[in-house]
C-alpha positions, 0 to 999 in steps of 0.5 A, spaced: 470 523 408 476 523 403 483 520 404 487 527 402 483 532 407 484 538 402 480 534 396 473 539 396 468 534 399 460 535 399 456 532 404 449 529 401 443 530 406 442 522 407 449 523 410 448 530 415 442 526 417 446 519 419 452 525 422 447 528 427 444 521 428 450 518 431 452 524 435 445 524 438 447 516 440 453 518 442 451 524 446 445 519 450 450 514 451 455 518 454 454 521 463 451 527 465 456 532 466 459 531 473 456 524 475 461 520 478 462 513 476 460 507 480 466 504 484 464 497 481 465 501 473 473 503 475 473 496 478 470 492 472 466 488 478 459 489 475 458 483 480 450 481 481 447 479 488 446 473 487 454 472 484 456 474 490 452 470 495 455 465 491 462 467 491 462 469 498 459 461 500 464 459 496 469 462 500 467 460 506 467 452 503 474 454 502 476 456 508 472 450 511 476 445 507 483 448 508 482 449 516 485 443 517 492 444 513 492 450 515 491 449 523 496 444 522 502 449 518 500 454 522 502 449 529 508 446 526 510 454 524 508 458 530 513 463 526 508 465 520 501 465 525 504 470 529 506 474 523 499 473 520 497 476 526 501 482 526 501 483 519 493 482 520 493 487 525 496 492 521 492 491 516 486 492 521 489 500 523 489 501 516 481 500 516 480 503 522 484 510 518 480 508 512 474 508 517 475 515 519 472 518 513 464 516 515 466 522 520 469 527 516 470 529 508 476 531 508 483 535 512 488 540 510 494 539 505 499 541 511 495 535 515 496 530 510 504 532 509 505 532 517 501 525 517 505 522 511 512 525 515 510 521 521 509 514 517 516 517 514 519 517 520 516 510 523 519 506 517 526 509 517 527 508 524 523 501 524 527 499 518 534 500 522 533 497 530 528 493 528 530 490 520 538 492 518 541 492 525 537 485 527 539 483 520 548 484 521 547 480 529 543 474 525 548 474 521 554 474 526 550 469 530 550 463 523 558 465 523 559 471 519 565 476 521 564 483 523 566 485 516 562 480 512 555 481 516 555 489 514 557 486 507 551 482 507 547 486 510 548 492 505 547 487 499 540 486 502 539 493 502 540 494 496 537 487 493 530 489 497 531 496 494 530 493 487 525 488 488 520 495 491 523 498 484 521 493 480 514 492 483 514 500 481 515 498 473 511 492 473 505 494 476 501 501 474 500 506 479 500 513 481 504 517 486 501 519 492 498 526 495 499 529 488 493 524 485 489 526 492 490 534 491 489 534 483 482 537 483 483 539 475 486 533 471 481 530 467 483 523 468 482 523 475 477 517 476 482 512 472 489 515 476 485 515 483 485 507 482 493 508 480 493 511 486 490 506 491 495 501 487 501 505 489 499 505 496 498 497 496 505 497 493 507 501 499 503 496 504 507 490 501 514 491 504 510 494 510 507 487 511 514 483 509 518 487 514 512 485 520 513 478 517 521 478 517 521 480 524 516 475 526 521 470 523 527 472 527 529 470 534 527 477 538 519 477 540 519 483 542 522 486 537 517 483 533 512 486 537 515 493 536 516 493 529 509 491 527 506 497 533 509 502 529 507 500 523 501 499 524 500 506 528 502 510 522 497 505 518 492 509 521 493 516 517 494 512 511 488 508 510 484 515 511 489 519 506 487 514 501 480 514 503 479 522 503 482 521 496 475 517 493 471 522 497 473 528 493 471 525 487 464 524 490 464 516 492 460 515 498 462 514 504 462 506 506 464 506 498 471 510 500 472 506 506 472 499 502 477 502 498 482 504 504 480 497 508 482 494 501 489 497 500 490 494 506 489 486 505 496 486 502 499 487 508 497 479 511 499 476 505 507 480 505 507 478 513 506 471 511 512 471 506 516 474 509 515 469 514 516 463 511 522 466 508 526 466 514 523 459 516 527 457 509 534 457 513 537 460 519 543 463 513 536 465 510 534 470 516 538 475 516 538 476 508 530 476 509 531 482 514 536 487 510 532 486 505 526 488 508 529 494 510 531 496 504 524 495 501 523 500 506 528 505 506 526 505 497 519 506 499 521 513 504 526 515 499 521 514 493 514 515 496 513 518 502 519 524 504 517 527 496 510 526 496 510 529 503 515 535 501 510 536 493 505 541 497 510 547 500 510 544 507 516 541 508 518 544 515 512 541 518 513 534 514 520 534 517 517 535 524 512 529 523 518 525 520 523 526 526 516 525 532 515 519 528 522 516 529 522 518 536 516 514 537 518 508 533 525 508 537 521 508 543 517 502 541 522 499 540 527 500 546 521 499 551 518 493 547 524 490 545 
């Protein structure tokens, strides 16, 4: 073709054929109207059996070389091995909510906000009694004024804040429910997996508050903190792997996804752990910033995205039946 698109142009027949036989290539190499792609196409983890047999024993060699030092942190700092343990057993909630999908395709817009509300509702109050009240007390008990503690506590906050806004910029991702529901954009395969990103983001401040917890002097706390989380853990990871089954993925497929969204919860719980272990003046810096990082995912992602639908009246609800339960886990565990 010209360069100037209004120059009279005339094909030769030798030109036509070789037109109709590339759109023929292109027609043969392009899907089937309506086929779904593979989850290992959007993943580009075109794996072999034989690869991951050989990745698998290779992970198992690993493990068995590092269990020796691994045992030995882990004796040395009892702290991590515990929010390990937490922070794992959310993790496992959020495959047990991911599982949920073997036995059912999908449930209602209102539901899902009325779910996302109650894990609203843990988080806030989780991020109160158990990370920025705990963290002006961890500061007061190293030596601060009344004052200086809610000075310190007020600048983790935000610090924890721009730490989960910068994991927004840095990492692509796509906002919750509104990818889940959104049946008629053309792009959903590619933004379905910006949308499982987005709900890794929110898993990692959850896994860095159970492990900040852990690394405090209050067990039972502790305890509390990472109960709630791990509760409202269990509508998400089957909010996420509804969202891959309305593209058509099948249902193990769906639920690998939503047991995967979760893993990241571990690794936060154990840095957040060894952040406290750095120094006692480290405590209560690592607790209100947890709580910030918390309050930037409820203010950012859950209470909006639960409101999108129509349905804030029942989000609400979810979101103040969530608080309570956190409140009572926390006076009776803590």
């Amino acid at each position: 073709m010209p360069l100037n698109k209004n120059f009279p142009f005339q094909t030769s027949a030798s030109d036509d054929a070789a037109a109709s036989s590339s759109a023929a290539d292109q027609h043969a190499q392009q899907p089937p109207a309506g086929a779904t792609p593979d989850l290992g196409d959007s993943l580009t983890l075109n794996l072999k059996p034989r690869q991951i047999a050989m990745l698998l024993v290779a992970l198992v060699f690993l493990a068995i070389k590092s269990y020796e030092g691994l045992h030995a942190y882990f004796m040395a700092n009892p702290h991590v091995w515990h929010a390990l343990l937490g922070s794992g057993a959310a993790a496992g909630l959020t495959a047990l909510g991911a599982l949920g999908v073997l036995v059912t395709r999908r449930i209602s817009v209102k539901a899902q906000d009325v779910m996302l509300g109650y894990g609203g509702g843990v988080m806030l109050a989780a991020s109160v009694f158990s990370l920025i009240i705990p963290a002006m007390d961890a500061a007061q008990a190293i030596g601060y004024a009344k004052n200086a503690s809610v000075l310190l506590a007020a600048t983790g906050i935000m610090l924890g804040g721009l730490f989960v806004l910068a994991l927004n910029h840095v990492i692509p991702h796509q906002h919750f429910l509104a990818m889940a529901n959104d049946q008629s954009n053309p792009a959903r395969t590619t933004r379905i997996w910006l949308f499982v990103m987005a709900v890794t983001i929110h898993n990692f401040p959850e896994g860095l508050a159970i492990g900040v917890g852990f690394g405090g002097q209050d067990m039972g706390k502790a305890v509390a903190l990472a109960t709630g989380i791990g509760i409202q853990d269990i509508p998400e990871g089957l909010v996420v792997a509804l969202a891959l089954r309305t593209l058509g993925y099948s249902p193990m497929k769906a639920a690998a996804a939503g047991i995967l969204s979760g893993l990241v919860e571990p690794i936060g719980g154990v840095l957040g752990a060894m952040a406290t272990g750095v120094s006692a003046s480290a405590l209560p810096w690592a607790l209100a910033g947890a709580g910030g990082a918390m309050l930037f995912v409820i203010s950012h992602e859950v209470i909006p995205e639960s409101h999108r639908q129509g349905h804030e009246t029942q989000a609400t609800l979810g979101l103040l039946a969530g608080f309570v339960t956190m409140t009572l886990l926390d006076v009776m565990l803590g």
